[in-house]
N, C-alpha and C positions, 0 to 999 in steps of 0.2 A: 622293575617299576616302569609304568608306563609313561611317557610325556609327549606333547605336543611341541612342535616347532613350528614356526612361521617366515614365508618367504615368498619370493617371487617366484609364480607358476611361470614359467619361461615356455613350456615346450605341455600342452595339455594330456592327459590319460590317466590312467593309475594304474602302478604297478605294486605290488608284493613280493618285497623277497627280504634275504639276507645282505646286513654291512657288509664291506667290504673299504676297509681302509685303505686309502691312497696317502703315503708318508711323502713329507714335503720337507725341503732342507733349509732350515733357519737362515737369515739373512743378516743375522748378529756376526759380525767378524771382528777379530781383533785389530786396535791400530797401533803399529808396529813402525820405529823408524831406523831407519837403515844407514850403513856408512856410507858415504858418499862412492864408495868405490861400486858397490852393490846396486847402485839405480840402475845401473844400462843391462846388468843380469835379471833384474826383477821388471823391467820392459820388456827382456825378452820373453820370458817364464810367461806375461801378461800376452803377448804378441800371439804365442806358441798355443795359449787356451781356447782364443779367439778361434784360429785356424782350425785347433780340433771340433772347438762345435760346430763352427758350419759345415765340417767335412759330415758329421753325426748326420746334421739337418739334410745334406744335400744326399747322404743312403735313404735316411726316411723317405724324402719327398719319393722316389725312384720304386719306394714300397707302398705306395698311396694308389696305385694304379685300380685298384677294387676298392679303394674307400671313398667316401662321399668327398664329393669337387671342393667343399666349402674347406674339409682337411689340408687339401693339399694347396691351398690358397692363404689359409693362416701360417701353416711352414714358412711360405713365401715372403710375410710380413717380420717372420723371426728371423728370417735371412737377412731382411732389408734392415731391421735393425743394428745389424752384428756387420752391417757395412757402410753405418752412419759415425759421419764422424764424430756426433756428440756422442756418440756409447764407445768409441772406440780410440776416437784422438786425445782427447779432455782427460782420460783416466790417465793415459800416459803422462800429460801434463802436468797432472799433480802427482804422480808418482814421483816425474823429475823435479817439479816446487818443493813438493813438500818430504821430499824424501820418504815416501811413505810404501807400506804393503799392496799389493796389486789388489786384493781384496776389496781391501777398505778405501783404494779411493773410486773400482768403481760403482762400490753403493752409496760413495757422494755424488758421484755423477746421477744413479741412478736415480735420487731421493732429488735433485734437484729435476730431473726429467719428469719424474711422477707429476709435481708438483707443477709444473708446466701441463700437463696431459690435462691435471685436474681442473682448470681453469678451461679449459676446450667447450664452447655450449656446444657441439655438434654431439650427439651420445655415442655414437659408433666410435668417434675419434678417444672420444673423453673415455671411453672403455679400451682405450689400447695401451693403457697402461698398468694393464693385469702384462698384456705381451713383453713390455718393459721389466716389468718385476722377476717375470719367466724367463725371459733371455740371460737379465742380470744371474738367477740364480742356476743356471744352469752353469754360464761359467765358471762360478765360483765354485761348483760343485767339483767341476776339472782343477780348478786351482788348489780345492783343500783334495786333492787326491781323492773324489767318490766320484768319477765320471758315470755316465750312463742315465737308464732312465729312471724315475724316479717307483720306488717297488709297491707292489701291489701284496698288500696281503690280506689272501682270498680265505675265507674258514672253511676248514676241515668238513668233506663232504658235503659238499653246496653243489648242487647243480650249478652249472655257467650262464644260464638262462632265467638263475633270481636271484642272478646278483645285482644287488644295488650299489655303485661305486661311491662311495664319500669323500669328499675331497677341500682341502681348504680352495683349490681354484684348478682347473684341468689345462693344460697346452698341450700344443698338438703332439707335440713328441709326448706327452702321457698317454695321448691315447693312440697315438700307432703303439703303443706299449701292448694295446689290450683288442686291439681293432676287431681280430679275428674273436673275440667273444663276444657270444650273445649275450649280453647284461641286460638288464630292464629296464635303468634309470640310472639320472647322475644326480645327484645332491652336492650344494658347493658352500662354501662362506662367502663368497662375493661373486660378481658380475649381477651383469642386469638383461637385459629383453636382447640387447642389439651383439652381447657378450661373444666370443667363439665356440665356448658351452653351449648357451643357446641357442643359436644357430646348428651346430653341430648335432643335438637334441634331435631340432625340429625337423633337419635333415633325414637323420633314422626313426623319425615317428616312434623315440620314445617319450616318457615321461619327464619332467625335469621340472626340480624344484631350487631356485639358487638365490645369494645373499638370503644365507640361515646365519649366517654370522658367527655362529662359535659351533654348528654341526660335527666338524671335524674335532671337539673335544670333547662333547657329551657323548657322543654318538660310539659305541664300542665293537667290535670287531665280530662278526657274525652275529650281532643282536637281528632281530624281524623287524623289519620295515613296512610301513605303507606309503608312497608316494602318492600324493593327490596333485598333478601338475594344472590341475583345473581350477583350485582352490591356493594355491602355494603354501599344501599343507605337506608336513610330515608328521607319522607317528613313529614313533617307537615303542617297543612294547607292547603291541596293542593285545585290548583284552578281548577273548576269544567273539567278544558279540558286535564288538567294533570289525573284529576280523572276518565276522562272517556277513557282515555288512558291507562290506568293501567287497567282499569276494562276490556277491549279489549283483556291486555296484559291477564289478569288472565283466560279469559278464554277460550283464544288459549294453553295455558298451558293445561289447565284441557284435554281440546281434545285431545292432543298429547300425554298426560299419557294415556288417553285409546284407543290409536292406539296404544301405547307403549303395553300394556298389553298383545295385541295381536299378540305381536310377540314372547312372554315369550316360546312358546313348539318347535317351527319354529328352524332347524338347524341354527348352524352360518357357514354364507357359504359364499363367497365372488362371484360375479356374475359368474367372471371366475375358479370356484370351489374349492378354496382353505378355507380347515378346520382352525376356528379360534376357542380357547378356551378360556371362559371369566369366569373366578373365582373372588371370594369375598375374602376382608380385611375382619377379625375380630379381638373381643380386648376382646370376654366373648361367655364362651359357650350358653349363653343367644342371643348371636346375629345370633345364627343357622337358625332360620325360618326367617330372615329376610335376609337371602342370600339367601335359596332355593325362597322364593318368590320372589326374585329379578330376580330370573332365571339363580343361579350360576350353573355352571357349576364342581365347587370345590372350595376349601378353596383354595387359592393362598397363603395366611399370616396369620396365627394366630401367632399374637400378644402376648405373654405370661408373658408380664410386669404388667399387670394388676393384675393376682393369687401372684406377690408378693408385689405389692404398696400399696392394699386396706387393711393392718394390720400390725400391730406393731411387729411380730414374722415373722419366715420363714415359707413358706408351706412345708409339709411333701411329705414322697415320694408318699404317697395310697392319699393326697388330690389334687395332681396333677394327679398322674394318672386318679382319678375319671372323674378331668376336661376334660384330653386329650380323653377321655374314652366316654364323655358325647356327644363332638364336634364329632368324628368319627361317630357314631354307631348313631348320628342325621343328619348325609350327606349321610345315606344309601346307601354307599359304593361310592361313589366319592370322590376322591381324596384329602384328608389335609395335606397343607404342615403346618408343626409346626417351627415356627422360637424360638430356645430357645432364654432364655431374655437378652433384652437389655435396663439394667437399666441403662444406661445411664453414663455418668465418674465423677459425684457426689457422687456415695456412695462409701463408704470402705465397704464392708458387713465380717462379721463376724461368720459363722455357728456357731460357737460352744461358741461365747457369748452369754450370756442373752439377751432378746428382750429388756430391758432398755436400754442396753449398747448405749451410740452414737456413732453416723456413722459419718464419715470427710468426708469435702470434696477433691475433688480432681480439679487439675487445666484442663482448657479448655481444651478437645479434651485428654484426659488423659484415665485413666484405667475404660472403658468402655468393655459390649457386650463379645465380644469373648474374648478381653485380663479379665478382670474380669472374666469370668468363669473358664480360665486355672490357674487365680490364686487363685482361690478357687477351689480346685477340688473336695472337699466333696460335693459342695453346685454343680457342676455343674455335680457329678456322680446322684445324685439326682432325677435333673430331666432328664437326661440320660436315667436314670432304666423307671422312671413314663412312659418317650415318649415310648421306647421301650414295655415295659407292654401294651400300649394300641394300639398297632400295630396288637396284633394279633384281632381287634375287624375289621380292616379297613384297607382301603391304604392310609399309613401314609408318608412322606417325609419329613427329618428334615432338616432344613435350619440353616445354622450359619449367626449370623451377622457379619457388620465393618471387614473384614480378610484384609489383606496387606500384607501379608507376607507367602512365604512356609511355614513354619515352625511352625505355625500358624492354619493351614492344617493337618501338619502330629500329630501334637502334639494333636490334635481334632478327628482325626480318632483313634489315640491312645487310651485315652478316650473313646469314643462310645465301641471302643474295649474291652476295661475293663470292661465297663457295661454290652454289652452281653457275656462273661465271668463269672460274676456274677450272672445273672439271669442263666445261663448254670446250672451253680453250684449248683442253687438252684432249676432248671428243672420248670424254667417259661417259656410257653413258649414268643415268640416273633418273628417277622420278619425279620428271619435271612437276609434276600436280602434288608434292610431297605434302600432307594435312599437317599442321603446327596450328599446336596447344599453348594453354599455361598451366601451371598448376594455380589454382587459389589456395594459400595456405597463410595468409595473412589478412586479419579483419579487415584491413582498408581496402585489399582484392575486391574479400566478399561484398563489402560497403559500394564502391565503385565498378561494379562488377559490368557495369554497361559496355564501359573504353576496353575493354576486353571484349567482348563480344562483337562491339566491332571490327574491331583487329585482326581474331583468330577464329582458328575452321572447328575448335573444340577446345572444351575445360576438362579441367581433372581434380577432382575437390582433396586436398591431399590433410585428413583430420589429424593426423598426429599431432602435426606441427600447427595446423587451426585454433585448435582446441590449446594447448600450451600458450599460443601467442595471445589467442582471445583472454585467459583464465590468468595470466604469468604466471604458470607452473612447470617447471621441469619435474616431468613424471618420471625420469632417473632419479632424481634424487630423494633419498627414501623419506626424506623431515617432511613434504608437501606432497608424497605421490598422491595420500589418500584424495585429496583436493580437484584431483583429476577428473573432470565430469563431463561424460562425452554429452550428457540430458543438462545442463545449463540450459536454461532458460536462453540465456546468448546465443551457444553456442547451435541452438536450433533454431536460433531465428536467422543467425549466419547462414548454415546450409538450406534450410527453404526458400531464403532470398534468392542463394546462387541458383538452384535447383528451378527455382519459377519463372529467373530471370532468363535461362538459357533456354527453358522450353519457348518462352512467349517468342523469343531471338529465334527458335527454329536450331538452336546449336546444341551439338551431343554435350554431355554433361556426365562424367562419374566421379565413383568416390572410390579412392584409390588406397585410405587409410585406413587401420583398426578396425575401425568402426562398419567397411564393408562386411566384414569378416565374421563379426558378432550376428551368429541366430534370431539374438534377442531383440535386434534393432533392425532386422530385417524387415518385416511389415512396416514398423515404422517410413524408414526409407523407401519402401513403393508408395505409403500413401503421399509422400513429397512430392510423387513421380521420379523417382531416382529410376532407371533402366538398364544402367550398365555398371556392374558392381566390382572390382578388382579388389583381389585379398589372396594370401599367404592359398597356395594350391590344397594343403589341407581341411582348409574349412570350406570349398567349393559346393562339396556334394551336400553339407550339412544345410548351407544357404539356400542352395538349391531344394531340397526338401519344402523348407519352410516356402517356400515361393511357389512351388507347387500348387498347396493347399492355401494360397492367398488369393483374396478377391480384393481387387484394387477396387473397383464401385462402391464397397462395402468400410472398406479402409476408410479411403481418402475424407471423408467426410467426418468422421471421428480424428485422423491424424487434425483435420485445422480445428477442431473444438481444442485440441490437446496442445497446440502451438500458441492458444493462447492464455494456457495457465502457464506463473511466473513462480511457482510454490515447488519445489525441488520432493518433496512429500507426494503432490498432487500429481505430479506428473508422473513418477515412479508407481504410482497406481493406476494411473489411466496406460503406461505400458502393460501392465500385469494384466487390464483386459483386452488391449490390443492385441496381446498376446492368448489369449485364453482358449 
C-alpha cells in the first residue's frame, strides 16, 4: 500500500531507494529499590558505565578523521555532556536518596534536563536535547548489558547506495556506525533545520527529510522510498507513475547541477552589468572547501557558537584564534566576516567558574548575543583579542549580533577598543582598520536603522531571526511554523527600509539569512538593491544562475509597485511574475 508522510525537508534533493531500519533502545526502565548496603555497589556499576562510554566516544572521535567536521564536533558535544555534572552527579544523588536503580534515576535526571533544554528560545540549543536523550540512552544501553551501537538492519540484496536509513533520531555514534556507506538519505521522527541530522545531511549533499514523527513505525524494512527533501515529503510505496516521475524529476536535477557547475569561475554579473557578491554561511573551520567549491566568493557569516557548544569548558584565547586563523588563511584572501557568538539567552556563562559549575537558564528573548558578551567582558575580550590576532593573516570583518540599541554600539566599539590596546601593549600585531558590523535581526534595528549607520562600517540583515521577531513565530515549533512568512507585507517593508537606508548611507549591506538562499526571492532582493548575498555554500551556484539572467533596471521598478501591495495573495502573484 502506498502512503504519503510529511516532514521537514532539512537538507534539499531527492533520493530513491530501499528502508533501512535503524533500531533504537526504549528509555522505559524499571524502578527498583535497593538495600541500603547496595547503594555504594550501584554507584559504582553507574560510575563504571559512564567511563565505558566516553572511552566508546573518545575510539569513534579518533575514527572521524575522513568524515565530515560537523561529525566529529557533535561527538564532542556527547562528551561534554557525559562530563557535566548534571548528567553525571545528580544521578548519583538520587541513587544515594532515594535508594534507587542506576537506570531509573538517570532518566529522572534526564526528563528533568529535556525539560530545561525545551524551554531554551535559541533553536540550536533547544535541539540539544535529542544529544541528551542519546547520551542518556546510550548509557543505559551499557547498564542493561546491550553495549555498543545501535544496529542497522539493511534488506537482503540492497545495493549500499539506495539505501534510505529510517530512524526515530540518528547520533553521531549511529552514524560512525554506517559512515563508510554510501546511503542516499536519512528520514527521522524528530529534530528540526538546526538538528545534528540535518546539518550532517547537508554536509554530504544528501537528501533529508525529518520530524515524520511515527516514520520509524509505519515505515518497514526494505519497503521503496522516495525522499523529496525539497518538499519534506516521503513516499512509501509509490506507484510505478509516481516512480517514474520522480526518477524524471532526479534526473533533471542531476543535469542542472552540472550546468550549475559551469558557471562556478563566470563573474556574477547581472545582464545589465551590475556586480553582485555571493558569500557563504559557515559554523566550523571544516566547512572552508565547501564554500570555495560552492563558488563563494567570501565568508558572509562564520558562525562562532560552535568553538563554544562542542565542550564542557570555555575556548581559550590561542584556541580561537587558531580557528579564526584556520578560516582566513583557507579563503586565500577573500574576505571573512566573523560574527562573534551568539549563544543564544539560555546560558548564564561564567568565565571564571569551573567547567562543572551549572549554567541557568534565562527567560525568552532575554540575555543573549551581544547583551551576554557586554556582560561578560572577560569572556567577550577573549575572543576580541583571538578575532583581532587573526586579522593580520586576512581580511577579516567582525560582525556583532541581536544590537537594538545605541549604546549597545558604543559600549562594543569600546571593547574592540580595549582589545587592540591590549595586543598594542603587547606589540601583536593586528588590523588596525579592522571593518565592524551589526547584524539587524530585530524590528526596532531595522525601524532605527540610522544610529547604526552611523556608527558602523557595514550591516548584515540576519532574516531568520527578523522575520520570527517581526511575525512572533518560532519556526521550530511545528503548531506555528506554517505562519512563517519571509513575503509579510512587514517583513518587506523591514528589509527595503534597511536595504535603502544603507545605500542612501553609502554603507555595504547584506542579507545573511534563509532568505539569501531561496532562488525564488532572488530577483526580488536585487530589485531592493540587495548586492551582496550570504547563504548555506549549496545554494550559491543556484543564486548565482538566477542573477545571471537578471536585469535590475527591469526589476526594480516592478519590485516598489510590489512593496506596496499589503494582500499576502497579491503579492505571491506579483512574485510568480517577477519570477516568470
Amino acid at each position: 500500500m502506498s502512503f504519503t508522510l510529511h516532514g521537514l525537508g532539512a537538507s534539499t534533493g531527492i533520493a530513491i531507494g530501499r528502508a533501512m531500519l535503524m533500531s533504537h533502545a526504549t528509555l522505559e526502565v524499571s524502578h527498583l529499590t535497593l538495600a541500603p548496603r547496595l547503594v555504594d555497589k550501584e554507584i559504582a556499576r553507574f560510575d563504571k558505565a559512564i567511563a565505558i562510554v566516553k572511552g566508546e566516544l573518545a575510539t569513534m572521535k579518533e575514527n572521524t578523521e575522513h568524515a565530515p567536521a560537523e561529525l566529529a564536533a557533535f561527538i564532542d558535544i556527547h562528551t561534554m555532556f557525559l562530563e557535566d555534572s548534571e548528567l553525571v552527579e545528580k544521578p548519583r544523588e538520587i541513587i544515594r536518596e532515594r535508594r534507587c536503580n542506576a537506570e531509573w534515576a538517570l532518566v529522572q535526571q534526564m526528563e528533568h534536563l529535556v525539560g530545561q533544554f525545551e524551554q531554551f528560545d535559541d533553536p540550536y540549543l533547544r535541539e540539544r536535547k535529542f544529544d541528551v536523550i542519546q547520551v542518556v540512552e546510550r548509557v543505559i544501553k551499557e547498564l542493561l548489558g546491550h553495549p555498543g551501537r545501535a544496529a542497522l538492519k539493511a534488506a537482503k540484496h540492497t545495493k549500499e547506495e539506495a539505501l534510505i536509513v529510517v530512524a526515530h533520531d540518528l547520533s553521531p555514534a549511529d552514524t560512525i556506525a554506517f559512515k563508510d556507506h554510501r546511503f542516499a538519505s536519512f528520514i527521522t521522527d524528530v529534530g528540526g533545520a538546526t538538528s545534528h541530522t540535518a546539518i550532517l545531511a547537508r554536509s554530504m549533499a544528501i537528501p533529508a527529510v525529518l520530524g515524520l514523527e511515527n516514520a520509524r513505525a509505519l515505515i518497514r524494512d526494505g519497503e521503496q522510498l522516495i525522499v523529496d527533501g525539497m518538499r519534506g515529503v516521503v513516499i512509501v510505496n509509490p506507484d510505478p507513475r509516481v516512480l517514474d516521475e520522480y526518477r524524471l524529476r532526479m534526473e533533471q536535477l542531476e543535469l542542472e547541477k552540472t550546468k550549475l557547475k559551469r558557471l562556478k569561475s563566470s563573474p556574477t554579473v547581472t545582464l545589465d552589468g551590475l556586480d553582485v557578491a555571493l558569500h557563504a554561511n559557515i559554523e566550523l573551520p571544516g566547512d572552508v572547501p565547501d564554500a570555495l567549491e560552492g563558488g563563494a566568493e567570501g565568508i558572509g557569516l562564520f558562525r562562532t557558537e560552535f568553538l563554544f557548544l562542542n565542550r564542557g569548558d570555555m575556548p581559550d584565547e590561542q584556541e580561537q584564534f587558531e580557528a579564526y586563523k584556520k578560516v582566513v588563511k583557507g579563503m586565500g584572501g577573500r574576505p571573512v566576516t566573523i560574527r562573534t557568538f551568539d549563544l543564544g539567552n539560555d546560558k548564564d556563562l561564567h568565565p571564571d567558574a569551573s567547567a562543572g559549575d551549572r549554567v541557568k537558564t534565562n527567560p525568552a528573548l532575554g540575555r543573549r548575543a551581544i547583551r551576554l558578551s557586554l556582560s561578560e567582558p572577560k569572556m567577550f575580550q577573549t575572543q576580541l583579542r583571538a578575532i583581532l590576532r587573526a586579522s593580520r593573516y586576512g581580511p577579516i570583518k567582525l560582525l556583532i549580533p541581536m544590537l537594538a540599541h545605541a549604546h549597545e554600539i558604543d559600549q562594543t566599539l569600546a571593547a574592540i577598543e580595549q582589545a587592540k590596546s591590549s595586543l598594542r601593549g603587547e606589540k601583536i600585531a593586528f588590523d588596525e582598520n579592522i571593518p565592524i558590523g551589526g547584524m539587524i535581526e530585530i524590528p526596532a534595528a531595522a525601524l532605527a536603522v540610522g544610529i547604526f549607520l552611523r556608527r558602523l562600517d557595514f550591516l548584515s540583515i540576519g532574516t531568520n531571526d527578523l522575520i520570527q521577531y517581526t511575525l512572533a513565530i518560532d519556526r521550530s515549533d511545528e503548531q506555528v511554523a506554517s505562519l512563517y512568512d519571509p513575503l509579510h507585507p512587514a517583513v518587506l517593508m523591514l528589509l527595503a527600509h534597511t536595504i535603502a537606508s544603507a545605500e542612501k548611507a553609502g554603507v555595504p549591506v547584506s542579507v545573511c539569512g534563509e532568505t539569501a538562499g531561496d532562488p525564488k526571492l532572488t530577483r526580488l532582493l536585487l530589485g531592493m538593491g540587495l548586492r551582496i548575498f550570504s547563504m548555506h555554500p549549496s545554494q550559491i551556484l543556484k543564486v548565482k544562475s538566477r542573477i545571471l539572467k537578471a536585469d535590475v533596471s527591469e526589476i526594480a521598478p516592478n519590485v516598489r509597485k510590489m512593496l506596496r501591495l499589503d494582500e499576502p495573495s497579491k503579492l505571491r502573484e506579483a512574485l510568480d511574475k517577477l519570477n516568470a
